[in-house]
C-alpha positions as CSV (number, residue, x, y, z in Angstrom):
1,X,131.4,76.7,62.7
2,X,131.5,79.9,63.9
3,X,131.5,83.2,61.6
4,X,135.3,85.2,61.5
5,X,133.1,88.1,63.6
6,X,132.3,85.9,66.2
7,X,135.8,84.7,66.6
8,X,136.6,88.5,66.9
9,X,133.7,89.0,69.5
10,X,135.2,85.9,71.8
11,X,139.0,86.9,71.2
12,X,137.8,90.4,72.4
13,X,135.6,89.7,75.2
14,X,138.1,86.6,76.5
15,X,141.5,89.6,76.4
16,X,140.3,90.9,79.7
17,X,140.2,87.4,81.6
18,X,143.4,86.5,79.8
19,X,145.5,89.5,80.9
20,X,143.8,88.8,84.6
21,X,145.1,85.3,84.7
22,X,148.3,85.8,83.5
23,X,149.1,89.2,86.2
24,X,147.8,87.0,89.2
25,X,150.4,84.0,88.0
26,X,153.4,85.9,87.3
27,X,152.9,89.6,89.2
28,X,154.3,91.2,85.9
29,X,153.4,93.6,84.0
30,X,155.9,92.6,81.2
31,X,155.0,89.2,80.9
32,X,151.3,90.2,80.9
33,X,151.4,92.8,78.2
34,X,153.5,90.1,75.8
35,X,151.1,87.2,76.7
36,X,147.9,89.6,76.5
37,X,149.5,91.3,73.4
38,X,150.6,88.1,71.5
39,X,146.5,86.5,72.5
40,X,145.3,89.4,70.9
41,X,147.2,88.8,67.7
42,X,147.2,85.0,67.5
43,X,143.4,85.8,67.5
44,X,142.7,88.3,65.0
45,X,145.8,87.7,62.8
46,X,147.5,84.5,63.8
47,X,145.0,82.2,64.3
48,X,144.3,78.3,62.6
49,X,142.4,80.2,59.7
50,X,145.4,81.8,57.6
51,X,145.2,78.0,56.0
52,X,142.0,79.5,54.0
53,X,141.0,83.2,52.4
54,X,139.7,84.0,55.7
55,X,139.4,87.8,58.2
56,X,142.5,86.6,59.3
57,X,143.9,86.1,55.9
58,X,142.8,89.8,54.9
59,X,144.5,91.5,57.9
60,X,147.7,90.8,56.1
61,X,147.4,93.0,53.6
62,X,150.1,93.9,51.4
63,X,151.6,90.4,53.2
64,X,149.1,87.8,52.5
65,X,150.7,86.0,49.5
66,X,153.0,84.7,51.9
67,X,150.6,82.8,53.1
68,X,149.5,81.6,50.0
69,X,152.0,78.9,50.5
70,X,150.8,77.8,53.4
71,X,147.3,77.5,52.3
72,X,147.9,75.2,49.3
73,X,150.1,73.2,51.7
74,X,147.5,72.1,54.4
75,X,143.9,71.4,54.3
76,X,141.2,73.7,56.4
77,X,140.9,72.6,59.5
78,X,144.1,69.8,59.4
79,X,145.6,68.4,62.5
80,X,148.7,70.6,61.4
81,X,146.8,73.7,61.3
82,X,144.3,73.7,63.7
83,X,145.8,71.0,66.2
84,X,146.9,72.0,70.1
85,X,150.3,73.6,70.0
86,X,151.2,71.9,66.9
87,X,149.1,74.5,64.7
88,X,151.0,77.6,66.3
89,X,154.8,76.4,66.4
90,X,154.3,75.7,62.5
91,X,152.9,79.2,61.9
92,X,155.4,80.8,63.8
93,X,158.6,78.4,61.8
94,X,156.6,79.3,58.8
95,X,156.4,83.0,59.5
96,X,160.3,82.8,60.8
97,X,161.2,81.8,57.5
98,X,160.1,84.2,55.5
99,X,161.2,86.9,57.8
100,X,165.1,85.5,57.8
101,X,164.4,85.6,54.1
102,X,163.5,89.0,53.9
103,X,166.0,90.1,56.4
104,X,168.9,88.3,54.3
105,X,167.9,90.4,51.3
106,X,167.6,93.2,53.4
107,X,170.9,93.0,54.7
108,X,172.4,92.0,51.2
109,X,170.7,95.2,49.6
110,X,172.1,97.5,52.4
111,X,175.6,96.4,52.3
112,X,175.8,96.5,48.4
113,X,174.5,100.4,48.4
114,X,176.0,101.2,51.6
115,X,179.1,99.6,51.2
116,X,178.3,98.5,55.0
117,X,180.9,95.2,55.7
118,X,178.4,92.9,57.3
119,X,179.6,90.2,59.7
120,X,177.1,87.3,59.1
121,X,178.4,85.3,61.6
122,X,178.4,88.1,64.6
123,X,174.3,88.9,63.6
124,X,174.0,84.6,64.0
125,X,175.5,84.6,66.8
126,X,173.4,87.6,68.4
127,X,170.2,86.3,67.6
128,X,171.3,82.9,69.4
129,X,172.7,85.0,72.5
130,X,169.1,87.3,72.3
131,X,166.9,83.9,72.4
132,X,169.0,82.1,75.3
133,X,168.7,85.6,77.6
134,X,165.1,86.1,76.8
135,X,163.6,82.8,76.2
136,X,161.0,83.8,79.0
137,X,159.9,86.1,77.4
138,X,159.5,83.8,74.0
139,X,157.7,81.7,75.7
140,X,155.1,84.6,77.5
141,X,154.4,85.1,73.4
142,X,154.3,81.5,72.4
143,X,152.0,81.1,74.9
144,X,149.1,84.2,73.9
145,X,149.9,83.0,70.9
146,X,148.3,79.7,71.7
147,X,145.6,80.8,73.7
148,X,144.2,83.0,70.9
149,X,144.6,79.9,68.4
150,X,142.8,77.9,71.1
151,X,140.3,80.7,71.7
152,X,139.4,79.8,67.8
153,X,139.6,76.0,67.3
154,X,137.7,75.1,70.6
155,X,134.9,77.5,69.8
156,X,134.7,75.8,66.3
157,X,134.6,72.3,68.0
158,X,132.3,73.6,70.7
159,X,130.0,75.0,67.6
160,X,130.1,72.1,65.6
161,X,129.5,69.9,68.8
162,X,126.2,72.0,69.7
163,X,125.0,71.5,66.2
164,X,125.1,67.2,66.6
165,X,123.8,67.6,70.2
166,X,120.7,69.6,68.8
167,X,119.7,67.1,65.8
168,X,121.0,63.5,67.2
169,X,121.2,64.3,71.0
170,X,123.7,62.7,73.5
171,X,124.6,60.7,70.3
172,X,125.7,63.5,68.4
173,X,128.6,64.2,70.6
174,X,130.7,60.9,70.2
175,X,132.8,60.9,67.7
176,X,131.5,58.4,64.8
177,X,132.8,55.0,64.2
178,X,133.7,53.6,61.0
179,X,132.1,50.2,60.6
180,X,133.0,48.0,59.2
181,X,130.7,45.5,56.5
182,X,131.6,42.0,56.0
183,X,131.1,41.3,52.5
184,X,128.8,38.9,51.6
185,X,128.7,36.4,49.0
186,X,125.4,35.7,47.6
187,X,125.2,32.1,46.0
188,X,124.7,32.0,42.8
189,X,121.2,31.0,41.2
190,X,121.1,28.3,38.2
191,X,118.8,29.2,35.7
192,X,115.8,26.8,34.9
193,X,117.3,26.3,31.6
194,X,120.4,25.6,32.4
195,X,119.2,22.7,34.7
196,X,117.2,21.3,32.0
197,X,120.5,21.5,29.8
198,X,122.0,18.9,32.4
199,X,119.8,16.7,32.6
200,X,119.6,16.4,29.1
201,X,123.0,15.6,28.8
202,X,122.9,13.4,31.8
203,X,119.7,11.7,29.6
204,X,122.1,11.1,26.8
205,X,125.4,10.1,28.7
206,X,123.4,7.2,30.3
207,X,121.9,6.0,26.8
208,X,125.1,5.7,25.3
209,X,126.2,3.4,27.9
């Protein structure tokens, strides 16, 4: 598995082709900065190794024991962390959650010590109304979100992958099969002495007769 500096290196050195790709698809310079902007994160800060005390981890700072959660949660390198797509909708629910949290106290602490009459419902209702007139632009993030998570989890299969190729060969590379052993009885030896015991008493059962 690659080191968290070479995951840097590759998040760096792939931002260029990235920001390329996504200009000549979409001919904006919006959607390129968010989708260039959010790979960049997703790949220093957001990336499948917040589930472990990793560089990723660190960046937090004064915010990592909100992932501490998360980490005790999931086991390195799960399905739910470091699977396709899966891995980065969770971090971003899990991240969501903590800041409506913070925003609630936030708000709470603002209106009690500047008397401020909040309307919970109205700030709802705007955060629904912001999503459905920019969901494009969600989805430009969600999506350099991805690729930086990807950028990470397919160099550590490619890694890992190079590694079986280099001590089994071409046999290295497919995925190993559980097989399974029938079990198998072995009879069960009689003792010499235990076969002189019967006839013995095979001797005696004729003799009474």
């Amino acid at each position: 598995m690659p080191s968290g500096r070479t995951h840097d290196r590759i998040t760096l050195w792939s931002l260029p082709l990235v920001a390329a790709l996504t200009f000549g698809r979409t001919q904006s310079s919006n959607l390129t900065l968010l989708v260039s902007g959010s790979f960049l994160f997703g790949g220093l800060m957001f990336g499948p190794d917040l589930d472990i005390y990793s560089c990723q981890y660190q960046r937090w700072g004064w915010f990592k024991p909100i992932w501490l959660p998360y980490q005790k949660s999931l086991r390195h390198r799960s399905f739910l962390s470091h699977g396709p797509l899966i891995g980065t909708a969770l971090r971003i629910l899990y991240l969501a959650i903590w800041i409506a949290v913070f925003g609630v106290l936030g708000l709470a602490i603002a209106e009690k010590i500047g008397n401020l009459a909040g309307n919970w419902q109205d700030a709802v209702l705007g955060w629904g109304r912001s999503i459905s007139e920019h969901y494009i632009e969600i989805l430009a993030v969600y999506i350099g979100l991805e690729l930086g998570a990807m950028s990470h989890y397919l160099s550590d299969w490619g890694g890992s992958a190079y590694k079986r190729f280099k001590k089994k060969g071409l046999s290295g590379l497919r995925s190993p099969k559980t097989i399974k052993r029938r079990k198998i009885t072995t009879p069960r030896r009689t003792s010499s002495k235990s076969i002189a015991e019967g006839r013995r008493k095979k001797a005696e059962g004729r003799r009474q007769k």
